[in-house]
The first five atom37 places (N, CA, C, CB, O) and aatype in JSON, in Angstrom:
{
  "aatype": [20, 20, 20, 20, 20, 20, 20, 20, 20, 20, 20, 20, 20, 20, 20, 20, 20, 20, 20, 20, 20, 20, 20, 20, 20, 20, 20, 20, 20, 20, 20, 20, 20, 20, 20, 20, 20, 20, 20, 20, 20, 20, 20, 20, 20, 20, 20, 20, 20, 20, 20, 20, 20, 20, 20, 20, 20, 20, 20, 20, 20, 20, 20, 20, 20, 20, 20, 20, 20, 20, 20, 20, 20, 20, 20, 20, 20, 20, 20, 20, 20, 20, 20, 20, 20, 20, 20, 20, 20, 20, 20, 20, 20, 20, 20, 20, 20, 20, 20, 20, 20, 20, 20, 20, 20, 20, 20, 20, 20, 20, 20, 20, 20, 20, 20, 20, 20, 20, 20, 20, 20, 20, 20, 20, 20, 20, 20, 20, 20, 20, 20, 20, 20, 20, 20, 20, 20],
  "atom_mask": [
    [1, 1, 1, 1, 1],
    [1, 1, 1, 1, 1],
    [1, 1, 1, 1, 1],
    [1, 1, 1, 1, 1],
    [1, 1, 1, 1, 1],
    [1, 1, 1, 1, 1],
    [1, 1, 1, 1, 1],
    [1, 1, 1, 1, 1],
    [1, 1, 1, 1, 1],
    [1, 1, 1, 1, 1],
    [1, 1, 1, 1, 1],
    [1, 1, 1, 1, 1],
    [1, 1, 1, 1, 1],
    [1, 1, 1, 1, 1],
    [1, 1, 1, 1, 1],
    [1, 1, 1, 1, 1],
    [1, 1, 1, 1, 1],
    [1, 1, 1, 1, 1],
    [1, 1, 1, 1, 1],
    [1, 1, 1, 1, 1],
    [1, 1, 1, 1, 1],
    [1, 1, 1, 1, 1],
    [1, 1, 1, 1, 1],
    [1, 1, 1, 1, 1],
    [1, 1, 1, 1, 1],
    [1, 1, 1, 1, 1],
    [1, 1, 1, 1, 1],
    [1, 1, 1, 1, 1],
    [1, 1, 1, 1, 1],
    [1, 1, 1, 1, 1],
    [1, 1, 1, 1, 1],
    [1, 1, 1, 1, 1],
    [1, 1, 1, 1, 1],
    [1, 1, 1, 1, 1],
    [1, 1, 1, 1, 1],
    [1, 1, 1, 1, 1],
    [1, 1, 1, 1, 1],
    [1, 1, 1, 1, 1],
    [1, 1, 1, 1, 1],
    [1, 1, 1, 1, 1],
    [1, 1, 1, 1, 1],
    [1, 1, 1, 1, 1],
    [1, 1, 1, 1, 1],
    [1, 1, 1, 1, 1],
    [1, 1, 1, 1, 1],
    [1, 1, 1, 1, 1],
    [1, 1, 1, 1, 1],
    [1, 1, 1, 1, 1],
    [1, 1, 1, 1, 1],
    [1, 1, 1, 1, 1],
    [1, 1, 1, 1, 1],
    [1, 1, 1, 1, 1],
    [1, 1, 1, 1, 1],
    [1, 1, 1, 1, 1],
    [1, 1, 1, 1, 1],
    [1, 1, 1, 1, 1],
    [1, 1, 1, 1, 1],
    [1, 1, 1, 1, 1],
    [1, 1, 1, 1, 1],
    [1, 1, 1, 1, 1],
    [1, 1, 1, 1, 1],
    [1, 1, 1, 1, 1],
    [1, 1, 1, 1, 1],
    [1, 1, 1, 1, 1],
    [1, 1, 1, 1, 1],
    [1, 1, 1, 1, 1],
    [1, 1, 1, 1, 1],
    [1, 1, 1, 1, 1],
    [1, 1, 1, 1, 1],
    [1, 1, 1, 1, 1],
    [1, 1, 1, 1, 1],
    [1, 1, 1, 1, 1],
    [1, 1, 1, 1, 1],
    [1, 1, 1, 1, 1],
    [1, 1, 1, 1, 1],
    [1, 1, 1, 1, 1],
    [1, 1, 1, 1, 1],
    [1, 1, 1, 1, 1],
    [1, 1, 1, 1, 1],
    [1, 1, 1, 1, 1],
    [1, 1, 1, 1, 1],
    [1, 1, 1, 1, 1],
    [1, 1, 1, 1, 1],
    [1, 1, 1, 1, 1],
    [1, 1, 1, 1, 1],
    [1, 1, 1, 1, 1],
    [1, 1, 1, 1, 1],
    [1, 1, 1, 1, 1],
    [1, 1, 1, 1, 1],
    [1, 1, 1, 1, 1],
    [1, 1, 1, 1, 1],
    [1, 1, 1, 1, 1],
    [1, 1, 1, 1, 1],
    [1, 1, 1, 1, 1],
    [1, 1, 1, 1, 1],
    [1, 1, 1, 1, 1],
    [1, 1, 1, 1, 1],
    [1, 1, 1, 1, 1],
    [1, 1, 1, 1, 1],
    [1, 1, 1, 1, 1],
    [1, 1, 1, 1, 1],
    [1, 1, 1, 1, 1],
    [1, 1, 1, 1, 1],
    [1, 1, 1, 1, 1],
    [1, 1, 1, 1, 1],
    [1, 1, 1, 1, 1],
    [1, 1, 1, 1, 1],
    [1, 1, 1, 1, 1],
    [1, 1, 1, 1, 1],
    [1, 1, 1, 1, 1],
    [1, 1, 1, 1, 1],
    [1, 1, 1, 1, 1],
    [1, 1, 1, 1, 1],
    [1, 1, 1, 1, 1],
    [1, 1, 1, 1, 1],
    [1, 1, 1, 1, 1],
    [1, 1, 1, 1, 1],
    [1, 1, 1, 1, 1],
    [1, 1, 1, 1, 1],
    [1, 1, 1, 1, 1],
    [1, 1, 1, 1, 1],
    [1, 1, 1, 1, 1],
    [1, 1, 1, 1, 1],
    [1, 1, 1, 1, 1],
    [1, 1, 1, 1, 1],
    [1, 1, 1, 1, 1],
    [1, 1, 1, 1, 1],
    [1, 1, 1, 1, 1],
    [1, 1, 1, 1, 1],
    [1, 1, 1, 1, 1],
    [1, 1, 1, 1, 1],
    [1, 1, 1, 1, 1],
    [1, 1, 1, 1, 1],
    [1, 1, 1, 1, 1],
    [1, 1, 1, 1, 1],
    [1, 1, 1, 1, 1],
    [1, 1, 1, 1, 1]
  ],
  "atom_positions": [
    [[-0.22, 3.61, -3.77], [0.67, 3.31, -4.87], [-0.03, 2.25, -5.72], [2.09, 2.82, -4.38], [-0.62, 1.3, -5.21]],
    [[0.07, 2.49, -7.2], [-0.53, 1.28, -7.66], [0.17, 1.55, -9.24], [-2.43, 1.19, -7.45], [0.89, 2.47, -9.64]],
    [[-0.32, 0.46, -9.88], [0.04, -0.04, -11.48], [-1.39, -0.35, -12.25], [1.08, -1.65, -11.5], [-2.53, -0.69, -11.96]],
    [[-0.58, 0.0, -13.43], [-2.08, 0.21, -14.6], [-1.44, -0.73, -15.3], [-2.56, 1.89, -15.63], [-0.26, -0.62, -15.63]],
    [[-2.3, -1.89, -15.63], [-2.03, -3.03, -16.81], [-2.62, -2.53, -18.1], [-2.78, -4.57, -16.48], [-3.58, -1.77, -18.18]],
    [[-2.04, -2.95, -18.92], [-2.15, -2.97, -20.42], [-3.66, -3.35, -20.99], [-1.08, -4.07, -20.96], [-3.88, -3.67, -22.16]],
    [[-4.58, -3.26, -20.04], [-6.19, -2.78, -20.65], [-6.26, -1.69, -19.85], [-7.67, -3.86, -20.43], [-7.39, -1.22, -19.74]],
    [[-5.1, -0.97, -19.06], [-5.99, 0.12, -18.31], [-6.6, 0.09, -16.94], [-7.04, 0.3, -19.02], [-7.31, 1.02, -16.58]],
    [[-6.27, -1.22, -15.96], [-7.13, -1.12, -15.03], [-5.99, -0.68, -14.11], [-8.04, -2.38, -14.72], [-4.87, -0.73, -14.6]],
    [[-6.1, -0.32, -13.06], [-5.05, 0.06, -11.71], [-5.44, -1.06, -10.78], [-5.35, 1.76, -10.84], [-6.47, -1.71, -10.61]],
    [[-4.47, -1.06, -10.35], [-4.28, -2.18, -9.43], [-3.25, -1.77, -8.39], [-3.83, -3.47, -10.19], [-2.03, -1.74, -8.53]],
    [[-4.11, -1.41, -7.08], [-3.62, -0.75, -5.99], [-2.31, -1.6, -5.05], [-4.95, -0.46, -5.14], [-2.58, -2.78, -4.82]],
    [[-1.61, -1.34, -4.76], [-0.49, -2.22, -4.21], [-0.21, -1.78, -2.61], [0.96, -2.0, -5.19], [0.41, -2.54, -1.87]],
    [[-0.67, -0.62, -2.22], [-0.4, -0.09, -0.8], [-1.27, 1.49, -0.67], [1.49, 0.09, -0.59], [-1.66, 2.25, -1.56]],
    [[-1.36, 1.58, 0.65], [-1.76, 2.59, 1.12], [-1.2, 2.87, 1.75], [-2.59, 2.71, 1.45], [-0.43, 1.97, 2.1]],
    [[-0.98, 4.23, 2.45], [-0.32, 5.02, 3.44], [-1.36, 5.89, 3.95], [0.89, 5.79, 2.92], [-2.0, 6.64, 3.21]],
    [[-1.59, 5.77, 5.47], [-2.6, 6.51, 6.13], [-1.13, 7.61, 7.24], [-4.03, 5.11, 7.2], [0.1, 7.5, 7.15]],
    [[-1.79, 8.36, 7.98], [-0.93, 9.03, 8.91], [0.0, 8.33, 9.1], [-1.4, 9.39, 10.05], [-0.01, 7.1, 9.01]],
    [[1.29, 9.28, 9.48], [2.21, 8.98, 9.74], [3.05, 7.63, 9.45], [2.01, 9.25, 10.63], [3.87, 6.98, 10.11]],
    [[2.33, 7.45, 7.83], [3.28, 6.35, 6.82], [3.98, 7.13, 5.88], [2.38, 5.21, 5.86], [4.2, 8.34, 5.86]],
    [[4.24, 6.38, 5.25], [5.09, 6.4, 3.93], [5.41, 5.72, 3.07], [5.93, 6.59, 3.99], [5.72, 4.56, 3.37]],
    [[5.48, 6.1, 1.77], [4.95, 5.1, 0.06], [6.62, 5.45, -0.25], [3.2, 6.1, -1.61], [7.28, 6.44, 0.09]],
    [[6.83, 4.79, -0.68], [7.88, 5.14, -2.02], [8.19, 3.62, -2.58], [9.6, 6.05, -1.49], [8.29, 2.53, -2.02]],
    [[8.31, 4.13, -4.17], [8.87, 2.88, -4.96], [10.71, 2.33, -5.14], [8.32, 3.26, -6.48], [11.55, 2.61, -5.99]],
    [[10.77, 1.5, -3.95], [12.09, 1.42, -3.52], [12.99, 0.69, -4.86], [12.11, 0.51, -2.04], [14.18, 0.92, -5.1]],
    [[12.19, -0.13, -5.54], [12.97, -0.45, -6.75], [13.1, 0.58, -7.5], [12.48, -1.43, -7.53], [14.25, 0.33, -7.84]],
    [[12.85, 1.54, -8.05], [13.09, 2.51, -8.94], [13.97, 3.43, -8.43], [11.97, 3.1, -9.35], [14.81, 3.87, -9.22]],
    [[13.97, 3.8, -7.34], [14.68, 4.32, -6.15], [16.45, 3.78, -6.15], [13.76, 3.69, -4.72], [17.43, 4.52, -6.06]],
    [[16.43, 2.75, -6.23], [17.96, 1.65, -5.55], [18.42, 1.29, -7.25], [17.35, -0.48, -4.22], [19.58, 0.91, -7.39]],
    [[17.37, 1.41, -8.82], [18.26, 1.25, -9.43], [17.97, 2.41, -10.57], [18.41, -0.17, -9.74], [18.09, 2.19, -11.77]],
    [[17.6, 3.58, -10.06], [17.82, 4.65, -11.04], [16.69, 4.49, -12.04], [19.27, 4.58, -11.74], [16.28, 5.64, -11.93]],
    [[16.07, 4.07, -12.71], [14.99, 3.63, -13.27], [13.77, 4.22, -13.22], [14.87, 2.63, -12.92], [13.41, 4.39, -12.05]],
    [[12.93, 4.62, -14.09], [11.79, 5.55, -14.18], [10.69, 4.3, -13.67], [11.53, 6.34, -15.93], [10.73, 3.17, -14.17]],
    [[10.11, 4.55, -13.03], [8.9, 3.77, -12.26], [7.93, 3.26, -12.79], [8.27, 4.42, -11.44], [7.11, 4.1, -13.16]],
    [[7.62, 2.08, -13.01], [5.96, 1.9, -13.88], [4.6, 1.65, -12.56], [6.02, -0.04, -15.18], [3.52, 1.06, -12.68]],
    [[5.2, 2.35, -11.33], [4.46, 2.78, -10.14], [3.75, 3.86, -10.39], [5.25, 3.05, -9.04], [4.17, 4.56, -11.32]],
    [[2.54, 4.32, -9.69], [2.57, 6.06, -9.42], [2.22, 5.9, -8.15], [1.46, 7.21, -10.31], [2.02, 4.89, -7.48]],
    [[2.16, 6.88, -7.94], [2.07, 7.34, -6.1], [1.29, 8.39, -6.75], [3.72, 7.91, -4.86], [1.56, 8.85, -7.86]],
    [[0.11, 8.81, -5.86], [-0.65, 9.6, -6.41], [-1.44, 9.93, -4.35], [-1.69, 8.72, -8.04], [-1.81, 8.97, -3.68]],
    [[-1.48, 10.99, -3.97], [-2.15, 11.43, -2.96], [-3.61, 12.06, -3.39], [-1.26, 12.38, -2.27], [-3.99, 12.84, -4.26]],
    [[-4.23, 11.27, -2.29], [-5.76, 11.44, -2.51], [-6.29, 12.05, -1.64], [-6.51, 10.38, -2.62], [-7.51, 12.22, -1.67]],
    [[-5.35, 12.65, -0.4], [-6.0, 13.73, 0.57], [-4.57, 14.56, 0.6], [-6.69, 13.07, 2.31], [-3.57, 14.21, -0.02]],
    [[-4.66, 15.61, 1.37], [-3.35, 16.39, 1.58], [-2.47, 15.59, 2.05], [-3.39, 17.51, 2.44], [-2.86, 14.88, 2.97]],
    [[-0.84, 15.43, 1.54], [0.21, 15.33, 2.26], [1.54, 15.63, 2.21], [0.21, 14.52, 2.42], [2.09, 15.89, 1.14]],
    [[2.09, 15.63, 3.24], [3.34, 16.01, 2.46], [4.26, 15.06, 2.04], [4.08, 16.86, 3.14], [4.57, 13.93, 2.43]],
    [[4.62, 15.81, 1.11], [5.78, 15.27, -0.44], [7.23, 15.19, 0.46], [6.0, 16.9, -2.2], [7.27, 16.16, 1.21]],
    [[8.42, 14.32, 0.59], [9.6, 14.74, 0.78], [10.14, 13.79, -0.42], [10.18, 14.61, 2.34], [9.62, 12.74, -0.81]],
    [[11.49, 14.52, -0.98], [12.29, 14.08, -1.78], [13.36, 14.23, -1.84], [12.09, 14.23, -2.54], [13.79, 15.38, -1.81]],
    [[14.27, 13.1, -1.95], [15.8, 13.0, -1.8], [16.53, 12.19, -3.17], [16.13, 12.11, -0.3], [15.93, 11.38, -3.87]],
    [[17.56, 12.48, -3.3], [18.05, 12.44, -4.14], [19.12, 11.18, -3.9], [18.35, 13.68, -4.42], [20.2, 11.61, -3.48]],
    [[19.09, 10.13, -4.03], [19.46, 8.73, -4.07], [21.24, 8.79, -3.19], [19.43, 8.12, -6.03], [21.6, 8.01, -2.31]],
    [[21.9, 9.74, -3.67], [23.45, 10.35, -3.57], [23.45, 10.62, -1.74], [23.7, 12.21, -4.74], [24.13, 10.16, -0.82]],
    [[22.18, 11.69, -1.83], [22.09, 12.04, -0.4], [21.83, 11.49, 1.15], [21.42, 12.67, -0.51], [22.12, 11.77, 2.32]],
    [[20.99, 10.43, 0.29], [20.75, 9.75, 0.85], [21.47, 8.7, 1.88], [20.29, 9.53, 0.16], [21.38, 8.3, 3.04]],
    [[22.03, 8.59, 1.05], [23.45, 7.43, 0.65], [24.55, 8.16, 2.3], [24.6, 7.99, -1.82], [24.97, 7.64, 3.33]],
    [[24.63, 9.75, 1.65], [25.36, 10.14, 2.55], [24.47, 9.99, 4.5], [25.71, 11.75, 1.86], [24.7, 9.28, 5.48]],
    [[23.67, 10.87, 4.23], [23.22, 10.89, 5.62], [23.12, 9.41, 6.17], [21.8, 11.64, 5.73], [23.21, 9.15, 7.37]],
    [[22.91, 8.42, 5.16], [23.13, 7.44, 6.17], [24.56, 7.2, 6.61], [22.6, 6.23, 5.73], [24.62, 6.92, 7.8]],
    [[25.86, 7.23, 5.9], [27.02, 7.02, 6.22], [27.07, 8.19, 7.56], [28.02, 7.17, 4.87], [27.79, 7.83, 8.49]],
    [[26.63, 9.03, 7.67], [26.67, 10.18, 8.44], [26.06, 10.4, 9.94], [26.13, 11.04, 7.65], [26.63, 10.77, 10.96]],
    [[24.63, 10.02, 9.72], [23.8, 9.41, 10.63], [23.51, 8.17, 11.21], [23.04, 9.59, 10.33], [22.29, 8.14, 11.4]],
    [[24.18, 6.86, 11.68], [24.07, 5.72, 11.42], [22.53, 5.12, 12.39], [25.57, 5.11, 11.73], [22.04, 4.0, 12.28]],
    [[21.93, 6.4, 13.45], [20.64, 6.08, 13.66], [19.34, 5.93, 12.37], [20.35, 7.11, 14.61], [18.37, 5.23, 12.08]],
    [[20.21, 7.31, 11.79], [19.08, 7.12, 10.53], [19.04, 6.03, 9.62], [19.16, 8.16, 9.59], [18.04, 5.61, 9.04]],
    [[20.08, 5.66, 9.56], [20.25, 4.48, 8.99], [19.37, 3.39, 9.1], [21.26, 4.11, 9.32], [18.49, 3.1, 8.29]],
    [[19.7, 2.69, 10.33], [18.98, 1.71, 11.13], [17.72, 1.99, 10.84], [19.23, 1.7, 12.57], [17.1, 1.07, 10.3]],
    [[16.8, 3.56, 11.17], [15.74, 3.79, 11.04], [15.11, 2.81, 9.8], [15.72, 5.17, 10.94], [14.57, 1.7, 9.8]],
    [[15.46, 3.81, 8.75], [15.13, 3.05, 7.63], [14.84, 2.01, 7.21], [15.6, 3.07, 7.15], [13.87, 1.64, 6.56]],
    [[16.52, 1.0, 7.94], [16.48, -0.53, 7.6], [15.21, -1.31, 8.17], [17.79, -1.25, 8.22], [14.63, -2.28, 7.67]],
    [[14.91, -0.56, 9.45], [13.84, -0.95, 9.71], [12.48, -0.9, 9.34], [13.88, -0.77, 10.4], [11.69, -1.81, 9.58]],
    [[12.24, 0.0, 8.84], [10.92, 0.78, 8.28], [10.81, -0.06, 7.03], [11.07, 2.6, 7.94], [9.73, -0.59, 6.81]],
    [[12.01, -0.27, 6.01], [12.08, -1.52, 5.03], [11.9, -2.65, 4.91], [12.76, -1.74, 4.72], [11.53, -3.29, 3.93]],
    [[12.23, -3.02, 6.17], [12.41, -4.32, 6.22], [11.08, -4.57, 7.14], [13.91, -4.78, 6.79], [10.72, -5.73, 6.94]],
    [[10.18, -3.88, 8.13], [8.56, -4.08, 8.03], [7.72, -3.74, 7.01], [7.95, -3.48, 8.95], [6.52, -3.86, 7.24]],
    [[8.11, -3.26, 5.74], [7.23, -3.27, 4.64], [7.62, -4.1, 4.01], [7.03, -2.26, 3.92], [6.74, -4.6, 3.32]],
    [[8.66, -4.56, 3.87], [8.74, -5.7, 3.32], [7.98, -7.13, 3.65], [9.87, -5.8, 3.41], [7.34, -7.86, 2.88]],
    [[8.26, -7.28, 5.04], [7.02, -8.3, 5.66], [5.55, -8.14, 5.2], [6.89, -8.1, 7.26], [4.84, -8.96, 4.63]],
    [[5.24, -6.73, 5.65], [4.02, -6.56, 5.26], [3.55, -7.09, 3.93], [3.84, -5.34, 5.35], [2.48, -7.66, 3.71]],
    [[4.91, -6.7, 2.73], [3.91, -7.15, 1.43], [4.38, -8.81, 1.53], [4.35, -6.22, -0.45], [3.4, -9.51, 1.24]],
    [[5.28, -9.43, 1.78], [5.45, -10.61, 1.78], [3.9, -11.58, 2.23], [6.69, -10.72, 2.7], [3.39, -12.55, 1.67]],
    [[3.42, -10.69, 3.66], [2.14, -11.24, 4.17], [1.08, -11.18, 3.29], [1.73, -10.61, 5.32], [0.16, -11.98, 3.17]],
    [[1.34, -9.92, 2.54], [-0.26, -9.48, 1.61], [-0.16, -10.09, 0.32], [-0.56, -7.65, 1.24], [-1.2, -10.01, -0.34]],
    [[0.87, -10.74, -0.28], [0.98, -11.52, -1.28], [0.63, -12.75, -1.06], [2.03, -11.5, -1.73], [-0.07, -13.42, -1.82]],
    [[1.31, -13.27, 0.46], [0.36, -14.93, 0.82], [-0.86, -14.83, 1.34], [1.01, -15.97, 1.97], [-1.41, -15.86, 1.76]],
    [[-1.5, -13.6, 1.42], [-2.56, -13.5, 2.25], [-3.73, -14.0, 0.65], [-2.68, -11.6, 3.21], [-4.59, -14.87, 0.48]],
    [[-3.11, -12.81, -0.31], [-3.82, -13.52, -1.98], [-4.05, -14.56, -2.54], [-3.33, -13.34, -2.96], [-5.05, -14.9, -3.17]],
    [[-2.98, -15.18, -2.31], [-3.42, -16.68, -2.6], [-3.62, -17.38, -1.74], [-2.68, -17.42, -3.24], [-3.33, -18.53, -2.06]],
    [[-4.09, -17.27, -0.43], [-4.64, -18.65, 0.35], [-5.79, -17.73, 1.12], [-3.29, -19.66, 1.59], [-5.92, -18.15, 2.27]],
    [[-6.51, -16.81, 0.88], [-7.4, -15.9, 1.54], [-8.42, -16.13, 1.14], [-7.22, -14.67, 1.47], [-8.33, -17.01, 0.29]],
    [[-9.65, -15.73, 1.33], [-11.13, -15.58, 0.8], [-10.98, -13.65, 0.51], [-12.63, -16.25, 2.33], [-10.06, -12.94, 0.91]],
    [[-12.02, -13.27, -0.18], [-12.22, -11.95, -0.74], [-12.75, -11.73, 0.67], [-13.2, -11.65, -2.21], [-12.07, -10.76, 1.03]],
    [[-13.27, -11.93, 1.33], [-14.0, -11.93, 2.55], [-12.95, -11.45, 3.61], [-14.64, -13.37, 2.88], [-12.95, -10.31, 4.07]],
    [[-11.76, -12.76, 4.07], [-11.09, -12.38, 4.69], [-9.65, -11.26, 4.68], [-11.07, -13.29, 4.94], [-8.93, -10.77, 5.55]],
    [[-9.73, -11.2, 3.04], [-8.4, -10.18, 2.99], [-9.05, -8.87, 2.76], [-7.2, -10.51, 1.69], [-8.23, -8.01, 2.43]],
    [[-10.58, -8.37, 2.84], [-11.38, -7.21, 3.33], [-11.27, -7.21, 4.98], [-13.02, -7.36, 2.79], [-11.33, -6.1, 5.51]],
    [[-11.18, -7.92, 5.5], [-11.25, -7.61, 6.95], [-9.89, -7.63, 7.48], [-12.13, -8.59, 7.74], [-9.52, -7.29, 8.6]],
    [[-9.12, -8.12, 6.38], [-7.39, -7.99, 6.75], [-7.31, -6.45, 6.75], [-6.14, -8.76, 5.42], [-6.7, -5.89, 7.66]],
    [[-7.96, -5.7, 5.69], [-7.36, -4.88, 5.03], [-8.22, -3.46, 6.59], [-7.85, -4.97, 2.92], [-7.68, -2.56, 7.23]],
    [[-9.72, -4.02, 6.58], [-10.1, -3.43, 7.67], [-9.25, -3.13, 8.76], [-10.96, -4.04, 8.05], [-9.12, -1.98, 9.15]],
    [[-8.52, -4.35, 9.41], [-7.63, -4.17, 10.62], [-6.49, -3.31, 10.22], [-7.09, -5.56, 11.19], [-6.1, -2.41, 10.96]],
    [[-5.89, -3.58, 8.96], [-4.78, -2.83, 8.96], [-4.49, -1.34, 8.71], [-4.2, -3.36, 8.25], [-3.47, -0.73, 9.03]],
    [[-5.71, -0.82, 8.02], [-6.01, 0.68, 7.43], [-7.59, 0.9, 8.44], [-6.28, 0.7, 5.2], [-8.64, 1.03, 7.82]],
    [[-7.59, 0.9, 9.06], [-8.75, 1.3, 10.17], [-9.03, 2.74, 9.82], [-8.23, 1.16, 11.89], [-10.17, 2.92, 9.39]],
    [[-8.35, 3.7, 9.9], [-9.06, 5.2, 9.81], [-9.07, 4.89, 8.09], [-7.95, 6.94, 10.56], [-9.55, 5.92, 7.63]],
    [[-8.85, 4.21, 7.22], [-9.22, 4.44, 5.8], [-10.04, 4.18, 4.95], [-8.66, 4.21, 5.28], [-10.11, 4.42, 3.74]],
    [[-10.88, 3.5, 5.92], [-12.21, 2.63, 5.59], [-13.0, 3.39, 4.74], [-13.12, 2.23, 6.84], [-13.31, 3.14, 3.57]],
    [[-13.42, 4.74, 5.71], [-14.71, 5.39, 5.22], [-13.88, 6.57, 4.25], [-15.86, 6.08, 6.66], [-14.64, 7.3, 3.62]],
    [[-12.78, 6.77, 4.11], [-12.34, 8.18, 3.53], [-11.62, 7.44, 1.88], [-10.86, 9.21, 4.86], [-11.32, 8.28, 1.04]],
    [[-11.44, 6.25, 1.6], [-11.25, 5.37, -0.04], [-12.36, 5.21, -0.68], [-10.73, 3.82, -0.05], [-13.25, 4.59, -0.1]],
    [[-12.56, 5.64, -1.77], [-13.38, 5.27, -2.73], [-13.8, 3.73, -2.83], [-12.77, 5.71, -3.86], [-12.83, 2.98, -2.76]],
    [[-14.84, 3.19, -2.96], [-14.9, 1.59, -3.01], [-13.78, 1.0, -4.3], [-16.73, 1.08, -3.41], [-13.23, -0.09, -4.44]],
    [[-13.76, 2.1, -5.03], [-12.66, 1.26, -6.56], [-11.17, 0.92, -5.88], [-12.19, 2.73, -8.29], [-10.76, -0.11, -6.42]],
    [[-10.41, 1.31, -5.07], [-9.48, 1.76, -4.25], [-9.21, 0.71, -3.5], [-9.79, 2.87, -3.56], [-8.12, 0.15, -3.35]],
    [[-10.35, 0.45, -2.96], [-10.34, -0.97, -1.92], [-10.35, -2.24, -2.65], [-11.7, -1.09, -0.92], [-9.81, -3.3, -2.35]],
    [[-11.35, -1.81, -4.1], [-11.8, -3.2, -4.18], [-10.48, -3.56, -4.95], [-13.38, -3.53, -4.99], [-10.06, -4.72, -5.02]],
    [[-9.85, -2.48, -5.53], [-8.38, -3.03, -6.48], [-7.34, -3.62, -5.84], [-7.58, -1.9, -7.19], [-6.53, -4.46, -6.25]],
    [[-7.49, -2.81, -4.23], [-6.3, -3.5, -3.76], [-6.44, -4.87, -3.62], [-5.87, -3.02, -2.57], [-5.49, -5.64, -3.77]],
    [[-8.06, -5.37, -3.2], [-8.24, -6.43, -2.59], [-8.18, -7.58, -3.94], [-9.61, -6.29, -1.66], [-8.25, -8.78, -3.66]],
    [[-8.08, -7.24, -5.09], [-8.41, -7.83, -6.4], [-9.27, -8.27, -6.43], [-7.79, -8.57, -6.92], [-9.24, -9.49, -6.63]],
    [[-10.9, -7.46, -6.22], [-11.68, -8.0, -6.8], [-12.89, -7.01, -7.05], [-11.87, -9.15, -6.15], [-12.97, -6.25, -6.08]],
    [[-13.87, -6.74, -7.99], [-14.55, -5.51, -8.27], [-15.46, -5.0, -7.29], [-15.21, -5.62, -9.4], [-16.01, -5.77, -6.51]],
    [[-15.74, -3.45, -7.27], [-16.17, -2.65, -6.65], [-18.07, -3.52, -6.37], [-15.83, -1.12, -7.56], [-18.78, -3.33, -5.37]],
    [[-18.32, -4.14, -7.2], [-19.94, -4.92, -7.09], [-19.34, -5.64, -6.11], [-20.8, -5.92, -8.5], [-19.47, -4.97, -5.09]],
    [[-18.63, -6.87, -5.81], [-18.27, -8.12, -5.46], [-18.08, -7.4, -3.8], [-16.82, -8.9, -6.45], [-18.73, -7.79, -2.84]],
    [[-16.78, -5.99, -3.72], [-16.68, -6.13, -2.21], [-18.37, -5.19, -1.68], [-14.83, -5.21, -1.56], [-18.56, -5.01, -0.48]],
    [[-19.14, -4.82, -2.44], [-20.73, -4.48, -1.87], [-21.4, -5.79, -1.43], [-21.8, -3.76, -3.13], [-21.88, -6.13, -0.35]],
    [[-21.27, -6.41, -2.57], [-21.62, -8.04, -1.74], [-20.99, -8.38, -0.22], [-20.87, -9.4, -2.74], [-21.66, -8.37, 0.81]],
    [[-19.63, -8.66, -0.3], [-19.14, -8.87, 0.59], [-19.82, -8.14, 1.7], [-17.97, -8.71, 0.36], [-20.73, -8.67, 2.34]],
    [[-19.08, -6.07, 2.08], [-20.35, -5.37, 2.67], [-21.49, -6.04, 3.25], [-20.92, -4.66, 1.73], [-21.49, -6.4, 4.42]],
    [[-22.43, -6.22, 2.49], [-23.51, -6.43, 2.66], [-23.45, -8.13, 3.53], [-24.21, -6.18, 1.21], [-23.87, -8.31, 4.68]],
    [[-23.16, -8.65, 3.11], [-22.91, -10.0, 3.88], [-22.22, -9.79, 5.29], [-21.94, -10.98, 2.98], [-22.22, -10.73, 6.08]],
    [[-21.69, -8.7, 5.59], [-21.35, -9.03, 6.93], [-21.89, -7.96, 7.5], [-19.93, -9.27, 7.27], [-21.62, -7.92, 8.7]],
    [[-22.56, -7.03, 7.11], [-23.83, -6.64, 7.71], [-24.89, -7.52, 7.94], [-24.33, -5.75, 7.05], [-25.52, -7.12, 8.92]],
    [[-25.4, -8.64, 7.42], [-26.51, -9.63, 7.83], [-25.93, -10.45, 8.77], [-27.11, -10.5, 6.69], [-26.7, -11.2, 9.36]],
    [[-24.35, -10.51, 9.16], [-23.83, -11.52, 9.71], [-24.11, -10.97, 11.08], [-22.39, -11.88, 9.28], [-24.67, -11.61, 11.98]],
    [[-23.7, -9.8, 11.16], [-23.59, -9.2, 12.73], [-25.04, -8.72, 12.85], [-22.35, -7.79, 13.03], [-25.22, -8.1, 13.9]],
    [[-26.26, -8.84, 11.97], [-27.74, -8.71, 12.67], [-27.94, -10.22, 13.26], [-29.14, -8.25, 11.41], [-28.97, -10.52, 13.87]]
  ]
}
């Protein structure tokens, strides 16, 4: 999922590897056309619900419910962490954050992908790269 600023650049906000899931919950909870995209870069599948229905199966299901609250409320942590991780991190260490946390996504993202999420350009995380390849010789 990511956002395009007003020169045009994207700026990646999350990934979803197996058995995750993206959605833009603000646009979602207030009806509102998204200035998100979600865009899949390998096969996956799409599900879509309709805000109403939603609504119901949880009154209906109250496991599913819970499910959810939960699944929300650890992405929510998650970005809470990855927002303080930005401002008190090195480019260094929120690449090896990002290593631990997306492990199978390393080699299958484009370097632009990584380096947006990490905010900082596709040259800078080759540097990086490269620096901790000399670290571990």
């Amino acid at each position: 999922m990511y956002g395009v600023d007003d020169m045009g650049y994207e700026h990646n906000i999350q990934f979803a590897a197996e058995n995750d899931w993206i959605a833009d919950i603000g646009s979602f909870h207030s009806q509102q056309p998204s200035g998100l995209i979600i865009q899949a870069i390998e096969e996956a599948s799409i599900l879509q619900i309709e805000q109403q229905d939603l609504y119901f199966l949880y009154l209906n299901i109250p496991k599913l419910d819970r499910i959810f609250k939960v699944i929300i409320e650890n992405k929510y942590v998650e970005l809470q962490n990855r927002v303080l991780q930005n401002f008190s991190s090195t480019a260094e260490q929120r690449y090896l954050r990002f290593l631990a946390q997306y492990p199978t996504l390393f080699h299958r993202l484009p370097n632009t992908h990584i380096a947006s999420y990490l905010g900082i350009t596709p040259e800078f995380l080759s540097k990086i790269r490269k620096g901790l390849t000399t670290k571990k010789k």
